[in-house]
C-alpha positions in Angstrom: 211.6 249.2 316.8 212.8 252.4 315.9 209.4 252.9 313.5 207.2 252.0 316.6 209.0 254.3 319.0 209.1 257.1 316.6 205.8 257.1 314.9 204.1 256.1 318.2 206.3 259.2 319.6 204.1 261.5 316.2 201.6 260.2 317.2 201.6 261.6 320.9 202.7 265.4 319.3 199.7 264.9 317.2 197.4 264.0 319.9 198.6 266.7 321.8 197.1 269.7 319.5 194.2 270.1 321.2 190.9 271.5 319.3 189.5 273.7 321.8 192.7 275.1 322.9 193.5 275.9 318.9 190.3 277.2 318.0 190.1 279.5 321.8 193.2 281.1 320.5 191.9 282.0 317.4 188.8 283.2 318.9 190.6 285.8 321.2 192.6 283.7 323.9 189.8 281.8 325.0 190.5 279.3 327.8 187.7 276.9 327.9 189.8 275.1 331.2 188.8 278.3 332.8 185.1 278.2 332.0 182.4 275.3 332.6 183.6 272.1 334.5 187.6 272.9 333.3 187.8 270.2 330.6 189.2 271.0 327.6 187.0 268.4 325.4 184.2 269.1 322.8 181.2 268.8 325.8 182.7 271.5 327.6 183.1 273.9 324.8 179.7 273.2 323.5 178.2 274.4 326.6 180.4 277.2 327.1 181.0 278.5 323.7 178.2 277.1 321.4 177.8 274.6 318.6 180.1 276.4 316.6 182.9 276.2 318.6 182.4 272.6 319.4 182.0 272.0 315.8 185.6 273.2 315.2 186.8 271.1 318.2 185.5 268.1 317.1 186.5 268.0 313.7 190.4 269.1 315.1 190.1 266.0 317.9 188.7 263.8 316.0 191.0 264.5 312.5 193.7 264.0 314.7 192.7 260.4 316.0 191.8 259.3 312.6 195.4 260.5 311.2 197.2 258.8 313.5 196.0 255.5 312.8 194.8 255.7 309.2 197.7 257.5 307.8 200.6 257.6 309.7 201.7 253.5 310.7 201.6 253.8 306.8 203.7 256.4 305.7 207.4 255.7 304.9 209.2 257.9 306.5 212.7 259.6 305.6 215.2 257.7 307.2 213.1 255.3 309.0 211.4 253.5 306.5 208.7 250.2 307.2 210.0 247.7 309.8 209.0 244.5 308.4 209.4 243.2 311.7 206.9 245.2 313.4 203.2 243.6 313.0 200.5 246.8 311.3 198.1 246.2 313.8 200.3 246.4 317.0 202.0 249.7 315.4 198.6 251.3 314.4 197.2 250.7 318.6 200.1 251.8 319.5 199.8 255.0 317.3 196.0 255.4 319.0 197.5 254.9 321.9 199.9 257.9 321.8 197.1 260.1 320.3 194.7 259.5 323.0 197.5 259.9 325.6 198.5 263.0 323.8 195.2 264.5 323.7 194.6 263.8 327.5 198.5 265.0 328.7 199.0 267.5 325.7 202.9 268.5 325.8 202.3 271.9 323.9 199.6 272.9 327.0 201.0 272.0 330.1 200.0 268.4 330.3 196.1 269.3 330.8 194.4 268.1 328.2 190.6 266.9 327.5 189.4 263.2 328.4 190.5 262.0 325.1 186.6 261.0 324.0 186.5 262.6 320.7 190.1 261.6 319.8 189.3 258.0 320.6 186.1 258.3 318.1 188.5 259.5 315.3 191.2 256.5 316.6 187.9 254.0 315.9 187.2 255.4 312.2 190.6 255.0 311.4 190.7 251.2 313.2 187.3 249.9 312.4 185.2 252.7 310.7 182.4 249.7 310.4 182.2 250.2 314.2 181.7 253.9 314.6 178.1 253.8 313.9 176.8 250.7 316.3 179.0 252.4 318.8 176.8 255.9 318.2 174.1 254.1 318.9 175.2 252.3 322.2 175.9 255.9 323.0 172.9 257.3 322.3 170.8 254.9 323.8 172.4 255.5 327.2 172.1 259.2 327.1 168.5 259.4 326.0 168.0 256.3 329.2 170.1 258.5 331.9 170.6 261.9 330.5 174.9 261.2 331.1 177.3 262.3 328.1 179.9 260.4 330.2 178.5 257.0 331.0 177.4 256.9 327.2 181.3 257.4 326.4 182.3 254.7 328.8 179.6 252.4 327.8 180.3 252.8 323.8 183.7 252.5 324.2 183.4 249.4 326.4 181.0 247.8 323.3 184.1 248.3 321.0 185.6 244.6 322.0 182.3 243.5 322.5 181.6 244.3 319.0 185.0 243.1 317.7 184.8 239.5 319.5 181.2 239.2 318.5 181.8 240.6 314.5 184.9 239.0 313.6 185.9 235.6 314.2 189.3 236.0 314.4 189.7 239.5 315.9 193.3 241.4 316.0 194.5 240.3 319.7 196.0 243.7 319.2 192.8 245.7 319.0 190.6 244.1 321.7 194.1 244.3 323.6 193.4 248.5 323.0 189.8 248.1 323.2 189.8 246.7 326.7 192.8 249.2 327.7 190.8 251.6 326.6 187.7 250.7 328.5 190.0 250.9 332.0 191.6 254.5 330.4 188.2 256.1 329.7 186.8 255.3 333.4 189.9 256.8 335.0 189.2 260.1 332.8 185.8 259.9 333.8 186.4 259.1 337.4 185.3 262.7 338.5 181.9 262.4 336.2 181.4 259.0 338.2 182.1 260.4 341.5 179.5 263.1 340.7 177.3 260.2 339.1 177.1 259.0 342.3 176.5 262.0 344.4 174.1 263.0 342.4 175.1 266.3 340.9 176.3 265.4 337.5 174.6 267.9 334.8 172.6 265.9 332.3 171.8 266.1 328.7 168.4 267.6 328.9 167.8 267.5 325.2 169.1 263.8 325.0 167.2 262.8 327.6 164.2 261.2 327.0 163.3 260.0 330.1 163.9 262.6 332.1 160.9 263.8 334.7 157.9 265.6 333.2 
């Protein structure tokens, strides 16, 4: 247990170096919770601060994702070693769980954080990296239908499962037990972007959009 608690604990501290807060500070103290809609996640610093910025937030997020579930259940660590009695797969969720949670309650920036999106896309490369790109597509379809970065998130991240039941024929209980978790976590960081969905006044992605009115 002690290798699950602390590596799971890593994996939080990880999650909670956030890419737009790392790359603002290089770039002059720039706050992107100040700016846009207040998120600190890669869509708000793309339409706040450009592709390049977002490009350096992405690749921070979603490094960190795929780190804490490709490298770290691995490593042995001084002192702590591999638990034998710990199943891989129920340590590696449990590492994406702590990166995601990181990255949405980051301890190093006052517990506000992004939506966790793009650290969940590095989690899924380091899961099931044969997933990532039916998962892009479920995402893109939706956007270019409705014109919503968010429902596209929820959406893909709902076909994970989906994919993993329907793929495999034995799936890890452990990750459709994260998948599904995952699913509820996404929609409750998204719960604003679905009360706007609703309303009516959620901004669109006007060059995803392909039905959008003439």
């Amino acid at each position: 247990m002690l290798e699950l608690g602390f590596k799971s604990l890593l994996a939080y501290l990880l999650g909670s170096l956030i890419g737009s807060l790392i790359v603002g500070q290089l770039r002059g103290g720039v706050d992107i919770r100040k700016l846009g809609s207040g998120n600190a996640g890669g869509t708000n610093a793309l339409r706040t601060q450009g592709a390049g910025f977002a490009a350096w937030v992405m690749l921070i997020d979603i490094g960190k994702g795929w780190i804490a579930t490709a490298v770290l259940p691995g490593l042995a660590l001084p002192g702590i070693g591999i638990d034998a009695t710990i199943a891989r797969d129920w340590l590696t969720v449990s590492c994406a769980a702590g990166a995601v949670l990181g990255h949405v309650w980051p301890v190093w920036y006052q517990f506000r954080g992004g939506k966790g999106a793009a650290t969940l896309i590095g989690v899924l490369v380091g899961i099931a990296p044969a997933a990532v790109l039916p998962l892009l597509i479920v995402w893109l379809a939706v956007v270019a239908l409705t014109g919503f970065v968010g429902l596209g998130t929820m959406i893909a991240v709902l076909a994970f499962p989906v994919y993993l039941l329907v793929v495999h024929d034995e799936p890890s209980d452990a990750y459709v037990a994260f998948g599904i978790a995952m699913v509820l976590f996404v929609c409750y960081t998204h719960r604003a972007n679905i009360e706007r969905m609703r309303a009516g006044t959620e901004n669109r992605a006007q060059r995803l959009w392909l039905l959008r009115p003439r």
